[in-house]
N, C-alpha and C positions, 0 to 999 in steps of 0.2 A: 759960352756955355759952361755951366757949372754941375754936376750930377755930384752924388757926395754918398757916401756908402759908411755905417756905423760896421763894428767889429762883429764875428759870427758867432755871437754871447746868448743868441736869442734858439731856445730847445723847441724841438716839435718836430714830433713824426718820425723821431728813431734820429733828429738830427741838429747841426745847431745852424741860425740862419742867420743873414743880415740883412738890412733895409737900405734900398737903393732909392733915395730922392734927386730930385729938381728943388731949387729957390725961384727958379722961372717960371716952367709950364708942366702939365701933363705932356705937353707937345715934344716938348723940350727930353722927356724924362720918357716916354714910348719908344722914340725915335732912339736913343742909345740905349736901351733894353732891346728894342727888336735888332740892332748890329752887332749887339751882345749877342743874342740867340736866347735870349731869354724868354718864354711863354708867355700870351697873353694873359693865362690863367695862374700868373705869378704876381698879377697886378693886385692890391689888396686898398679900395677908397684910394689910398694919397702916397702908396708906395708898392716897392716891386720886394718881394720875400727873393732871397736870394740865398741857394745853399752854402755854406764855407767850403767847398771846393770850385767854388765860382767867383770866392773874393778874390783873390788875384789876378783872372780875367776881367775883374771889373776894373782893380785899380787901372791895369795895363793898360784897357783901354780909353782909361782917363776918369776915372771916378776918383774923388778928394776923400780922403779919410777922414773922420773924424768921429769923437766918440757920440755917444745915441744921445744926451742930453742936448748936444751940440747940434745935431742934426734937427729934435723937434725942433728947436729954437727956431731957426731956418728956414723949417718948412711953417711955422706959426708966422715967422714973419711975412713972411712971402703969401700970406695968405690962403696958402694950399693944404691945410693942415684939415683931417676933416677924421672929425672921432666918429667911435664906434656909433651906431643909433642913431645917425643924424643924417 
């Protein structure tokens, strides 16, 4: 099980956020967002918005770093990558 979390570089709503993926499943990527404590309604298409005072409970609880180029790649490979309007 891989989840993978980009830096909290990303603004909105008075805040900066990061993007919590899977290269597996939605399955895969629900399932340690919900042990996370994370909200269903932080799920956004093909990833979970995540505030920067929640990235280090993500790393901790096993999310991979890496930077956001890094991360679409990943979720494009993997198939799960799914843009806006579609």
């Amino acid at each position: 099980m891989t989840v993978y979390i980009d830096p909290p570089d990303w603004p909105g709503h008075g805040r900066m956020w990061s993007h919590l993926v899977s290269d597996v499943s939605y399955d895969e990527l629900h399932a340690f967002a919900e042990r996370l404590g994370v909200p269903p309604r932080a799920f956004e298409r093909d990833h979970y918005d995540l505030p920067s005072h929640r990235y280090v409970d993500a790393v901790r609880a096993g999310a991979v770093e890496i930077g956001s180029k890094e991360l679409v790649r990943r979720l494009t490979e993997a198939g799960l990558r799914r843009r806006k309007g579609r």
